[in-house]
BADREN-272600 format. One line per field, with one value per residue (C-alpha): residue in one letter; z negated, x negated, y negated; residue number from 1. Coordinates in nm, 3 decimals, always signed. Each point is the difference from the previous one (the first is absolute). Layout:
drenti = (A;...)
w = (Z;...)
u = (X;...)
v = (Y;...)
marza = (NUM;...)
END
This chain:
drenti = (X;X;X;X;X;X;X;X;X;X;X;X;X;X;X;X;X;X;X;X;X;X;X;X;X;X;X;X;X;X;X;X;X;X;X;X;X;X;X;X;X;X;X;X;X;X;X;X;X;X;X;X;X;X;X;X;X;X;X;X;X;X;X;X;X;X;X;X;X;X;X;X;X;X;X;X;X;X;X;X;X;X;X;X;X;X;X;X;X;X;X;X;X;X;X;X;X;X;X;X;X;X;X;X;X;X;X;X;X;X;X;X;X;X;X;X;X;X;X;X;X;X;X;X;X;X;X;X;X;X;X;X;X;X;X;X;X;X;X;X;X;X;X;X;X;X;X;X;X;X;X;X;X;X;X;X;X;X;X;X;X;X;X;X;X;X;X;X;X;X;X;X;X;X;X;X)
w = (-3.177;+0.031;+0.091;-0.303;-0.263;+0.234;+0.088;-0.372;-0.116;+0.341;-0.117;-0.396;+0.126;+0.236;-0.232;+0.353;-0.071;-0.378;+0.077;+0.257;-0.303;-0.210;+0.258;+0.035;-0.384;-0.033;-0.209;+0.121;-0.318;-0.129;-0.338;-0.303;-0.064;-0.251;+0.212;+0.300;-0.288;-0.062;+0.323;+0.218;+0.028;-0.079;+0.382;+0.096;-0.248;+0.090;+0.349;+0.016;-0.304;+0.054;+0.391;-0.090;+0.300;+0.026;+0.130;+0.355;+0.138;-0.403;-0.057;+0.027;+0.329;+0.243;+0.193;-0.125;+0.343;-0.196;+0.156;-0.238;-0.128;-0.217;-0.278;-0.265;-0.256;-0.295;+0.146;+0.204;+0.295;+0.350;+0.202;+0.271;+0.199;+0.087;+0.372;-0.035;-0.124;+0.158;-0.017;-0.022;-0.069;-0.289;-0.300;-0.123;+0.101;+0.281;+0.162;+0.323;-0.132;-0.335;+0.003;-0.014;+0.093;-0.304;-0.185;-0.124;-0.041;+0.059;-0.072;+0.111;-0.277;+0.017;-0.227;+0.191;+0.335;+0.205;-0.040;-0.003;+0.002;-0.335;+0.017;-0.339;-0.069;+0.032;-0.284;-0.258;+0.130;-0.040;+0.191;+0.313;+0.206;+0.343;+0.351;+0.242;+0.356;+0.181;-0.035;+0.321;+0.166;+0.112;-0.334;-0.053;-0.338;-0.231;-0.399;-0.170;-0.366;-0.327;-0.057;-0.379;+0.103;+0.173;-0.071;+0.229;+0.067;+0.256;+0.251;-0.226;-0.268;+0.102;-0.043;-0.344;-0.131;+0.133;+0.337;+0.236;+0.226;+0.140;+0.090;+0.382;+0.063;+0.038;+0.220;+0.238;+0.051;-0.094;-0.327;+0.033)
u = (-12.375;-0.384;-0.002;+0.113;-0.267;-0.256;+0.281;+0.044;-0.349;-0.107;+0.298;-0.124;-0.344;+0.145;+0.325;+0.205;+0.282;-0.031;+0.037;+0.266;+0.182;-0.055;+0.142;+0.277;+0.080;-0.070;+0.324;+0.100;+0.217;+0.073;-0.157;+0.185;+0.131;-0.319;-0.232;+0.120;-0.094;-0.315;-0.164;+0.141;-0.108;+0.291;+0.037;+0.036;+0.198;+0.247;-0.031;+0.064;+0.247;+0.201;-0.025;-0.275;-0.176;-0.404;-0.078;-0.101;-0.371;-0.093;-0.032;-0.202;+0.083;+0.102;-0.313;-0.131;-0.217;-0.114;+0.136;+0.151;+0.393;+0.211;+0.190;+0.342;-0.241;+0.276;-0.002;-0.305;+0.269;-0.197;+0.162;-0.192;-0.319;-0.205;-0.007;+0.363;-0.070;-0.036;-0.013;+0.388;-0.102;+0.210;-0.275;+0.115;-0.116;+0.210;+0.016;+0.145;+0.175;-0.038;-0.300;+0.279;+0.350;+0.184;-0.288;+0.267;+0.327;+0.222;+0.313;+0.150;-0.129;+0.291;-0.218;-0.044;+0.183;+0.034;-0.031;-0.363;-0.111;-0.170;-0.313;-0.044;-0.232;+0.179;-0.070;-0.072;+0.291;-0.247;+0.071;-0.241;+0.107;+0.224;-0.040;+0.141;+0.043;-0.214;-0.349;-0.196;-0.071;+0.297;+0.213;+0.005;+0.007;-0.218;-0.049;-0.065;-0.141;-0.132;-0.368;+0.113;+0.226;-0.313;-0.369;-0.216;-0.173;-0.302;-0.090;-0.301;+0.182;+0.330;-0.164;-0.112;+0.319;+0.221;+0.126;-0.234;+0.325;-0.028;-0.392;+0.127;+0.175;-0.302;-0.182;+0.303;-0.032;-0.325;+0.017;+0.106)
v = (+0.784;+0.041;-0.367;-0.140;+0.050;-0.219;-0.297;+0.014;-0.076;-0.232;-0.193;+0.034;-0.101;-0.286;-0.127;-0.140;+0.259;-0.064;-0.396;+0.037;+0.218;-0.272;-0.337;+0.214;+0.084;-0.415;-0.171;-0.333;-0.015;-0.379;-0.053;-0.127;-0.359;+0.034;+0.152;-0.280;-0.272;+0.123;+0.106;-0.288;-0.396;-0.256;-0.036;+0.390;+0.032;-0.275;+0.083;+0.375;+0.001;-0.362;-0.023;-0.305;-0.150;-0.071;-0.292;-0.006;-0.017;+0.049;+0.319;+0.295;+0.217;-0.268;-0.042;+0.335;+0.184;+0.256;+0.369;+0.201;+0.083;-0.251;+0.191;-0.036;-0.235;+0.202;+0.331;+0.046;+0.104;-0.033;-0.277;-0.158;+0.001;-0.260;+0.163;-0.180;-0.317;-0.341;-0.356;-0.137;-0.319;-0.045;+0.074;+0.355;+0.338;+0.102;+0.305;+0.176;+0.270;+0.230;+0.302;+0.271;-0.017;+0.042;-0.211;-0.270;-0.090;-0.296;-0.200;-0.319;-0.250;-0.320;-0.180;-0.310;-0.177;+0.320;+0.352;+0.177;+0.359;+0.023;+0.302;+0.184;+0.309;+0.360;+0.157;-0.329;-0.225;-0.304;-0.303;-0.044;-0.277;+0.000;+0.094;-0.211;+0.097;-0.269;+0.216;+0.102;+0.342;+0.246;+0.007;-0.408;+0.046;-0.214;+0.161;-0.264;+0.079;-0.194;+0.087;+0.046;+0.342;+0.176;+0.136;+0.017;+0.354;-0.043;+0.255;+0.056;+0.146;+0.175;+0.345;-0.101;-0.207;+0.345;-0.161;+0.222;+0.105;-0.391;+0.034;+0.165;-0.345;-0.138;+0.240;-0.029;-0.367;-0.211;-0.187;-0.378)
marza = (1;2;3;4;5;6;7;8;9;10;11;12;13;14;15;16;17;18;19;20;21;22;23;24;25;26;27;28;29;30;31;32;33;34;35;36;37;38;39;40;41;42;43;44;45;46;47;48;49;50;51;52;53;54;55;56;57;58;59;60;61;62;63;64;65;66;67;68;69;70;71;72;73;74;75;76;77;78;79;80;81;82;83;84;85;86;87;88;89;90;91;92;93;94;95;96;97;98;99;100;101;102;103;104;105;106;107;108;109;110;111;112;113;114;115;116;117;118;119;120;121;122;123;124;125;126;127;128;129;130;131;132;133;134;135;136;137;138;139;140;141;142;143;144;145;146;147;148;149;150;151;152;153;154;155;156;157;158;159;160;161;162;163;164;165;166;167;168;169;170;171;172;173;174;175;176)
END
């Protein structure tokens, strides 16, 4: 018990256990229809609410090199790292697998000539894109995401934006 008054005030002084409290307390609750219309472009919107499509090699993430996490452009949910993402070829961020496990979740979409596995955000439901199984590296799977359903976070600023938990990804592996 005679430990706790200093932990309390190093971690008063410091704030890490104060902003670990406060990623964990973090909503990833979907705004309203209102909200939606206000805070996204024309494009997110019709992307993450309508299951729209960007267009390919025009648009904002697909040659992005910069390290740092990719997150629900809606909700703010964390969804994938750049440590994961690579050059598919096709002109859309694509990605080797999701940051966490349960990051997304997905559906068969039988919108066009055969069935896809349609990615949307956990918590927000907004539409991603799909991830096909012809991706590289030991899972095969290739995420394959509109530029309009993500923000960008760089390394820079995950402490500051409230996304600190992600910063030891990059001291296991070097940033791309």
């Amino acid at each position: 018990m005679r430990f706790w008054f200093p932990i309390v005030v190093l971690t008063a002084i410091t704030g890490v256990a104060m902003s670990n409290k406060a990623e964990e307390k973090k909503s990833y609750a979907k705004p309203s229809e209102e909200e939606l219309k206000k805070k996204l472009s024309p494009l997110q919107y019709q992307v993450t609410q309508h299951e729209g499509t960007e267009k390919p090699f025009d648009n904002e993430y697909w040659d992005n090199k910069r390290a740092g996490i990719y997150v629900d452009v809606v909700t703010g949910e964390p969804l994938f790292s750049s440590l994961d993402k690579y050059d598919s070829g096709t002109g859309w961020p694509s990605f080797t697998k999701t940051i966490d496990e349960d990051a997304v979740k997905t559906r068969t979409d039988l919108k066009l000539f055969m069935p896809r596995t349609e990615v949307l955000s956990k918590h927000g439901g907004s539409h991603l894109g799909h991830v096909f199984d012809d991706g590289p590296g030991p899972s095969g799977q290739r995420f394959c995401m509109n530029s309009a359903a993500l923000r960008f976070i760089p390394l820079e600023d995950l402490e500051k934006e409230g996304y600190g938990r992600y910063l030891k990804l990059f001291k296991q592996q070097p940033a791309k």
